[in-house]
N, C-alpha and C positions, 0 to 999 in steps of 0.2 A: 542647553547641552548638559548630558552629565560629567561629572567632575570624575576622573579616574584614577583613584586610590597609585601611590608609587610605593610598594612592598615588593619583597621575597619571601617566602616563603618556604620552612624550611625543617621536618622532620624532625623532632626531637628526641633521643631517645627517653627523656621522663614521659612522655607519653603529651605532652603540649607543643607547641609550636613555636619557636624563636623568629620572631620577627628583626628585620632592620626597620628605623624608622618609627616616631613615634609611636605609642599605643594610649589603650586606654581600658580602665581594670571594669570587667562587670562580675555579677555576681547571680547567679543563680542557687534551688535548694541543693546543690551539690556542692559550692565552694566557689571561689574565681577565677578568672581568666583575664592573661590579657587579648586583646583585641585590636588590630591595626584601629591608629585613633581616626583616622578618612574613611573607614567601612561603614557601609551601611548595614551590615549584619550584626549580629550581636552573639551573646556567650550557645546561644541553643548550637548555630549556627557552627560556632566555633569547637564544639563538644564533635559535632557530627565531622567536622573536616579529619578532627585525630582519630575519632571510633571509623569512619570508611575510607580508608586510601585506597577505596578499591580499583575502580576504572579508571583515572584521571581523566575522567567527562564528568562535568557539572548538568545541573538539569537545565542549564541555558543553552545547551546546545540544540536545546527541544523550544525553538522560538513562540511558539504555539503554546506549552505547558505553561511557561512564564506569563505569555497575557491570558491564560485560562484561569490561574491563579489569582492575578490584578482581578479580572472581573467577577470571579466569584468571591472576591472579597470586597469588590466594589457593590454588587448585588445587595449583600448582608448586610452593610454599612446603610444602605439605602431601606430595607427592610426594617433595622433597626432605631433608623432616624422616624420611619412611618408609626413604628407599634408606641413611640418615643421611651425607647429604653437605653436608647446611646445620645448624649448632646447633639443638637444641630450642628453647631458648627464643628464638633467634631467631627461628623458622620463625612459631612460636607467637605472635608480636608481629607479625607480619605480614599474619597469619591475623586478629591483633584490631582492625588499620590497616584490611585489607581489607573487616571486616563492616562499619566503620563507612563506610566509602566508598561500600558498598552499600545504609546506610540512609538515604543521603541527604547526611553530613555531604562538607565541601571538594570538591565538585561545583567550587565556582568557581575552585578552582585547577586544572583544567586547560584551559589558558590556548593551547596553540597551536592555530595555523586549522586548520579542516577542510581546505583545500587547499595541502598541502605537501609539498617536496621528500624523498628519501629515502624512498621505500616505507614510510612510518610509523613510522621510527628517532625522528623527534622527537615522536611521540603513544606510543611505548613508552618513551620516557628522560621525558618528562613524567610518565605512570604510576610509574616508580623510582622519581625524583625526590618526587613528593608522599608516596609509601610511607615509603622512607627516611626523610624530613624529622618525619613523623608519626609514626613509631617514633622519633626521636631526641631529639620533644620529650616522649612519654612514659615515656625514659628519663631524663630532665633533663637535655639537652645539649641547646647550640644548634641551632638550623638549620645546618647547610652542612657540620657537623665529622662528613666521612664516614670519617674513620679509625675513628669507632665504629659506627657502622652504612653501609654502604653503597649505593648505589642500582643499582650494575652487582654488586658480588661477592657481596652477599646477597640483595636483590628480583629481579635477573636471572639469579640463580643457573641454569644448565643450560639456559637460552633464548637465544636472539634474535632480535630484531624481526621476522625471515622467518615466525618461525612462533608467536609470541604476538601476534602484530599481526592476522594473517587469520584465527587461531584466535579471537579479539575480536572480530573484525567479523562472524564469522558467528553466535557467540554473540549481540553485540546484534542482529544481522538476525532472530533467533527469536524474540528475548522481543522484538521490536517487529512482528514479523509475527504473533505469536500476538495481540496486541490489534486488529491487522486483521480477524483471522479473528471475533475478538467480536463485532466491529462488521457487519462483513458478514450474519454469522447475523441477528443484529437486524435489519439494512434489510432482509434478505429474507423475516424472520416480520412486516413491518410490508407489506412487499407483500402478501405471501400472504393477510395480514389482510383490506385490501382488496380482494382477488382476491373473497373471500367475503363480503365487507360487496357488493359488486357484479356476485355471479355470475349475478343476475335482467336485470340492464341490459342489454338488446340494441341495440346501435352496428352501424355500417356502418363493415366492414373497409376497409383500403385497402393496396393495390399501386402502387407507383410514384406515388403521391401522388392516384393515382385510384380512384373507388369501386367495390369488390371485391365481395365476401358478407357478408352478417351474421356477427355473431360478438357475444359479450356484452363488456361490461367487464370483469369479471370473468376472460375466458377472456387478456384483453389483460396486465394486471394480472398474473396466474397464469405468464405469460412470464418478467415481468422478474424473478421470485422464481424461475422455475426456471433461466433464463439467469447471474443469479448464486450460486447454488447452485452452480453446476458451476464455475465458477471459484472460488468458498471452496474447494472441494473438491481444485483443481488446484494451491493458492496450500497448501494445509497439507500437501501432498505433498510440495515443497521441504525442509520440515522436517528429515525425515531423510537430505538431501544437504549441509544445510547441519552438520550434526553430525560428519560425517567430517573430521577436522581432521587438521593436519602438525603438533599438538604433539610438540615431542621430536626434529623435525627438524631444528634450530638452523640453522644456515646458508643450508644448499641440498638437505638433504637425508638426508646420510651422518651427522646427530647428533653431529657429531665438539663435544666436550666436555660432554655428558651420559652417564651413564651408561646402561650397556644397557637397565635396569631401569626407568629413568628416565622414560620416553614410556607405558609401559601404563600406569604408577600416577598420573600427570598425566592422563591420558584419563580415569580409573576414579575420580581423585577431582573431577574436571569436570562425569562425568557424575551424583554424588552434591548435586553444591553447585546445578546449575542442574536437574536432574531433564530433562535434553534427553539423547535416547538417542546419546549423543558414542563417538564410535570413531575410533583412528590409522587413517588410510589404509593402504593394502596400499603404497603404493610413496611413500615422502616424500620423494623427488626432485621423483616427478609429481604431486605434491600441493604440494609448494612453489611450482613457477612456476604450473599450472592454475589458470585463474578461469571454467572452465565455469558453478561452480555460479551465481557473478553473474549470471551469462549466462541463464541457465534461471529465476533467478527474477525477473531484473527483465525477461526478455520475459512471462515469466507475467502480471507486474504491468501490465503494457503492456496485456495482451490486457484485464484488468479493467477496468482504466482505459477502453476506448478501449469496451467494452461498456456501461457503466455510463454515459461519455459518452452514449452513442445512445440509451439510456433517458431520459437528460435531454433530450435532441433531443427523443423523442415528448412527454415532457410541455409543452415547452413548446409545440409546433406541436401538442398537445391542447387546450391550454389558449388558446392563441391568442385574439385579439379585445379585449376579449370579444364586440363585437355585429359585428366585420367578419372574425373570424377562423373557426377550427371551434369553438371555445367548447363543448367535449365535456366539459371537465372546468373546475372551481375549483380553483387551487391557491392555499394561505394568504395574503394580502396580507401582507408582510413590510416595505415600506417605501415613501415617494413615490416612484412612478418617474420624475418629469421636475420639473426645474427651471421649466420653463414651460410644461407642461400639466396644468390640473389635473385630478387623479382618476386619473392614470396609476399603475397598478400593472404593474410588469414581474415575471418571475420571475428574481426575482435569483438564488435560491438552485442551481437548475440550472443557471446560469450559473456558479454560481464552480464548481462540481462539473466541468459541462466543460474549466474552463482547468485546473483539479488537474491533468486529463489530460492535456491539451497537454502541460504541464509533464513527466507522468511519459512520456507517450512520446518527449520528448525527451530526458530524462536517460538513457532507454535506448538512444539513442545514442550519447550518453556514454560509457558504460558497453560495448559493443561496441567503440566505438575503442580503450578503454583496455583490453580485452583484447586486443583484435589486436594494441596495439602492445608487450606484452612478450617481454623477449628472454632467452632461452638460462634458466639455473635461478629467474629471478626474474619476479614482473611491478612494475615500478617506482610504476605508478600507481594501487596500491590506496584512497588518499585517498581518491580523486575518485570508484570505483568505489563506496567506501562513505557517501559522502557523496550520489551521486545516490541508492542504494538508499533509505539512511533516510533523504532527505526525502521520495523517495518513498513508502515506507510509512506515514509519519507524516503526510502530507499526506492522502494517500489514506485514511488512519482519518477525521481529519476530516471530511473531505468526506462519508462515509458516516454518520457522526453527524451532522451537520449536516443529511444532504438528510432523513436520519429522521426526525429533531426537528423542523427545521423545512418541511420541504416535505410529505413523503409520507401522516405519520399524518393529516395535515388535508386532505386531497385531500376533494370533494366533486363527485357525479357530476351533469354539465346534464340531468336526468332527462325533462324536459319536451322540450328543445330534440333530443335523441339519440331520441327516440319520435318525433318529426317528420320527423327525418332518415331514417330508418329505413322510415313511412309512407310516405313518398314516393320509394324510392330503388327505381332501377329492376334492382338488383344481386341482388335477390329472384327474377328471373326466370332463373337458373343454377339453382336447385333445380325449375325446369320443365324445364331439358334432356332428361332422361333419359325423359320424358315425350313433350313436346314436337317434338324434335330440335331441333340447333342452330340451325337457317339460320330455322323457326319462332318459337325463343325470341330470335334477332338481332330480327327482325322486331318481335318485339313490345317491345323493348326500346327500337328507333329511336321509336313510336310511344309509349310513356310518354314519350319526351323530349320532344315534339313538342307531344303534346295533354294534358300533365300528369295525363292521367287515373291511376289504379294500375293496376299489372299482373294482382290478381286482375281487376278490372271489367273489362278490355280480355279477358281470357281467357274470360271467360262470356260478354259481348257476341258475339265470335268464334264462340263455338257452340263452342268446342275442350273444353273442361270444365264439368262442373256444380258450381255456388258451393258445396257443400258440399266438394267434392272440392278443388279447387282452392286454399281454405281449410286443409284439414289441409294436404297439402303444403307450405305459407309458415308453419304455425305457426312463432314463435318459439323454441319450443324444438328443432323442425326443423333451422328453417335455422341456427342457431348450432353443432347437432349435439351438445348437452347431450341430445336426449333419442332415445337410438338406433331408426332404422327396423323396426321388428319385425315387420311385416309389407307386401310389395310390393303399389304399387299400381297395378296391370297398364296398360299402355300404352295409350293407345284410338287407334286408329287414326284418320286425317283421313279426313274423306272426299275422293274420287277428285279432286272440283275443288279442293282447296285445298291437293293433296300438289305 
């Protein structure tokens, strides 16, 4: 178990941080600090905590960032044990800090914000930092005495931050995009579900918020499961662009202080520890500064987001009323909707589904400016860029468990009230066109408005078909197109006076 530090923490106006409880002094090219003497972080660490009080989120809030971290440092360590340019049993100690990182232990020490200066030097010197310190104490040495183990000459052995930093974030972007895709499969076999609990319901389509043609519930339903379908589909495509990483590039590029050998056996033992098919780029110049692939997955995330949005649109303008709305569908009572009326049920839960969205398609904003704004070998603000991603992905899971559990599986169709609508809808008389002609079937459509009668009645009365005829043609399995035409039913001519 990890042991957890007992501090406050506390603003200072000289620009460092007053701790209660003991400390302990390190010392960096800038000068020294102190440092809670129980942390596993060190001065890099502690520099970043005063320079960003910006969000008061740490990047542990991103459980995923933290073991993508652990194992692309575990990777390196293992690369560098191979080419043998780091000690065995160091590498080896590295390798046992890291498993434990990724089972979960000292998550909470890593301590700086998600939004911070230097292209993620202080979220890669945090990673050293807790490495080091955790190797030092199960060497029996204090914290901080990096003459015996290091956090830059052994944890960052043949890297830096240029290229274990985005080589990180696109590792957690996988293993947090692969439980998206979990999740999504699920909301779309829970649609599909009721695609089929509902493929008898015949409902009255609609176009532009006006009544259209029949069509079932079921065929409605069968939509939004195949409409997200194709985005799972587009969103685990990513996958394999987020795997081509600039490990081995250090700088900018040119690898200058790893060895040659260095970069294929960091990819080869990366692609063993996370099982994600990880490849060096062809060109690590242009993989250092490029943040296409951000780019491509958080508009992908955008497109889901903003589709999945308009599915919750329909359901709740389905579900509407209930006695003054379309009241086509029940969705789950989930909570009082009003302070001061009673009996109000809203649908909350589409509702917070939609703002997910909002949310994600603005961080895909975000995310666009903060690629467009880098310059020349680097892009400065990958933070930001990975911080819109994985809230977005992590938000966007929820929202998908959530509308599952609680909205969708309990959907329940106005059976009675959608047979009425349907009865009486005059959107029935478009499968008499082809019959009919148009300017005919206008005709008798104005005059369902008018005289509430139905369109079969009004078409027998007419003298234009006989009720048996007229009848098949409107079947319900017709007009939804569940059940295909297989044989034509020949046209009957008007007579002379009424062409």
């Amino acid at each position: 178990m990890t042991d957890t530090p007992q501090y406050k923490l506390d603003p200072a106006p000289q620009g460092e941080h007053h701790y209660t409880g003991p400390t302990r002094l390190e010392r960096d090219s800038l000068g020294e600090l102190p440092v809670p003497a129980d942390a596993y972080w060190g001065i890099h660490t502690e520099r970043a905590l005063i320079n960003f009080p910006i969000t008061g989120r740490s990047i542990s809030v991103y459980s995923d960032l933290v073991n993508a971290l652990a194992v692309v440092k575990q990777a390196c360590a293992r690369a560098n044990r191979e080419i043998g340019v780091l000690d065995p049993e160091k590498a080896d100690l590295i390798d046992r800090v890291c498993r434990r990182i990724r089972g979960g232990e000292l998550h909470d020490q890593f301590k700086v914000g998600v939004i911070q200066g230097g292209a993620g030097t202080s979220t890669n010197m945090n990673t050293n930092e807790v490495i080091a310190n955790a190797c030092l104490v199960e060497l029996g040495f204090p914290k901080g005495s990096y003459e015996h183990f290091s956090p830059i000459d052994d944890v960052n052995r043949s890297q830096s931050t240029n290229d274990t930093y985005p080589t990180s974030i696109k590792v957690a972007m996988s293993f947090t995009l692969r439980r998206l895709l979990d999740e999504l499969t699920r909301l779309t076999d829970a649609f599909d579900a009721k695609a089929d609990e509902f493929r008898d319901v015949l409902k009255v389509g609609r176009t532009q918020l006006q009544d259209a043609v029949p069509m079932t519930l079921g065929q409605e339903f069968h939509g939004f499961a195949v409409t997200l379908r194709e985005d799972r589909d587009r969103l685990e495509e990513t996958i394999k662009w987020l795997s081509e990483v600039n490990l081995g590039a250090t700088a900018i590029g040119t690898g200058i202080t790893a060895d040659p050998r260095y970069a294929e056996a960091a990819c080869r033992h990366l692609a063993e520890l996370t099982g994600l098919p990880i490849m060096a780029a062809a060109d690590l110049i242009e993989a250092t500064s490029d943040t296409g692939v951000f780019m491509t997955l958080s508009g992908t995330l955008k497109r889901c987001a903003a589709k999945l949005s308009k599915i919750c649109n329909d359901l709740r303008l389905l579900s509407s009323g209930p006695q003054a709305g379309f009241g086509e569908i029940a969705l789950p009572a989930k909570q009082a909707g009003s302070s001061i009326m009673p009996g109000k049920v809203n649908p909350v839960i589409p509702e917070v589904v939609n703002q997910v969205a909002f949310a994600v398609i603005g961080s895909d904003a975000t995310v666009t400016a903060a690629s467009e704004a880098g310059q020349l070998q680097l892009n400065a603000f990958e933070p930001v860029i990975a911080h819109s991603i994985l809230q977005s992905l992590h938000w966007m899971t929820q929202a998908c468990l959530t509308l599952r559990v609680n909205c969708v599986v309990g959907i329940e169709a106005n059976r009675e009230r959608l047979d009425l609508m349907v009865g009486t809808s005059v959107g029935v008389v478009t499968a008499l066109t082809p019959y009919l002609g148009y300017a005919e079937s206008a005709k008798l459509a104005h005059e369902a408005l008018t005289s509430s009668k139905s369109i079969a009645d009004l078409v027998v009365e007419a003298g234009l078909m006989e009720r048996e005829r007229v009848e098949k043609l409107l079947q319900p399995a017709r007009l939804s197109g569940l059940q295909p035409v297989t044989q034509a039913i020949p046209v009957i001519p008007l007579p002379d006076a009424e062409r």
